[in-house]
C-alpha positions in Angstrom: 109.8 102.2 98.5 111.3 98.8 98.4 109.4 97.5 101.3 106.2 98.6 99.4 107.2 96.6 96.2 107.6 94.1 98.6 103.9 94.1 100.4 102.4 94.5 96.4 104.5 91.4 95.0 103.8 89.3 98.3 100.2 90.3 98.0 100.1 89.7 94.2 101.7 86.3 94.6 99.4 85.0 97.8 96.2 86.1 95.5 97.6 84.2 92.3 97.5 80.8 94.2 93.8 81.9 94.8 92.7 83.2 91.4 94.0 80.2 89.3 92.4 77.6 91.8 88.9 79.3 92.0 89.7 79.5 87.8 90.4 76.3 87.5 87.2 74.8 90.0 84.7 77.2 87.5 86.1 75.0 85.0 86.0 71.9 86.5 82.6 72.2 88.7 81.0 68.5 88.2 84.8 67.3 89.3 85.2 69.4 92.1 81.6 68.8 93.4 82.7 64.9 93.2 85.6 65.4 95.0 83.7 67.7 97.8 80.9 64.9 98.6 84.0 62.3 98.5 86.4 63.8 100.2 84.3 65.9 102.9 81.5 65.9 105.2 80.5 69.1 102.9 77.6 69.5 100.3 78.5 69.7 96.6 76.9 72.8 95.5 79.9 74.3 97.9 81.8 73.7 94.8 80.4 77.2 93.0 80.9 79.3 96.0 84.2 78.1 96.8 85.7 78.9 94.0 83.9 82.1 93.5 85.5 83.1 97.1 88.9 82.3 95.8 88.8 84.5 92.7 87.3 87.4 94.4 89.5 87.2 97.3 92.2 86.5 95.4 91.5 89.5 93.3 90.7 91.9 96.5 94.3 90.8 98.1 96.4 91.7 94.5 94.8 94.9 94.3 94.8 95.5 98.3 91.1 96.1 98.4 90.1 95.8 102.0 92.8 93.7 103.4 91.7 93.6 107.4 88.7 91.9 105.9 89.7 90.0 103.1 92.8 88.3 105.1 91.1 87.0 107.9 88.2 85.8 105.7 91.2 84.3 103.2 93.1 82.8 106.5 90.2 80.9 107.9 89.0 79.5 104.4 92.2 78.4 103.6 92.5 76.8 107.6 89.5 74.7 106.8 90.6 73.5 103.8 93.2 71.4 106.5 90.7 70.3 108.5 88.3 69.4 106.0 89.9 68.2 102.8 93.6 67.9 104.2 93.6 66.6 108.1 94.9 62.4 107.0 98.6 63.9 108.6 99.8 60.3 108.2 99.6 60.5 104.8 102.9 62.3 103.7 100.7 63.8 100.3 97.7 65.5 102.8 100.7 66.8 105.2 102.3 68.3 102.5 99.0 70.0 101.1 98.5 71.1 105.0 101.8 72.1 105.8 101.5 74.1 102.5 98.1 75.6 103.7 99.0 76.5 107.1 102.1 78.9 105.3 99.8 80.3 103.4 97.6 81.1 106.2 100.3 82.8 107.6 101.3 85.2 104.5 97.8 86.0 104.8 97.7 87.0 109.0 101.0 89.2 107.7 99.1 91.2 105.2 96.3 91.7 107.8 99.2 93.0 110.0 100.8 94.9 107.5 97.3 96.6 106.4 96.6 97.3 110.4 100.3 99.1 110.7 99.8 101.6 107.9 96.4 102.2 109.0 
């Protein structure tokens, strides 16, 4: 039981980071679209699918609605996000923001594993 509430708060907590950032681009799209074109190689109208992938996938992983999709899918949009927005390692800001990523990344491989285990 208590590794259960365990899987369901990890999931819940992985899927808020998410939720509020794809919340948060909807309401800032013109900004976010800036900061695309002038941070990335990457066109702006990215901006509305980005953060529509984040709110949806965020939701999927807190309710645990096809994880050994939504994980990987999660895990290698939130990998890019190093290389494209976050890959100056010199800069002790970006390293931080990929450092922070690349955990993330790896919550998400363990729900994938944990979903593939109680298959």
């Amino acid at each position: 039981m208590r590794v259960k509430i365990a899987v369901i708060a990890g999931r819940v907590m992985l899927a808020a980071l998410f939720v509020l950032a794809g919340v948060s681009k909807l309401l800032r799209l013109g900004d976010i679209q800036e900061y695309i074109v002038g941070s990335s190689v990457l066109p702006a109208f990215l901006a509305l699918p980005t953060a529509l992938l984040e709110i949806f996938g965020g939701l999927a992983l807190a309710f645990g609605l096809w994880p050994r999709i939504i994980a990987p899918v999660m895990t290698v949009f939130t990998l890019l996000t190093i290389v494209f927005f976050h890959n100056n390692l010199a800069d002790a800001q970006q390293l931080g923001l990929a450092t922070k990523n690349l955990a993330i990344a790896g919550g998400l491989l363990m729900v994938y594993a944990q979903a593939e285990t109680t298959r």
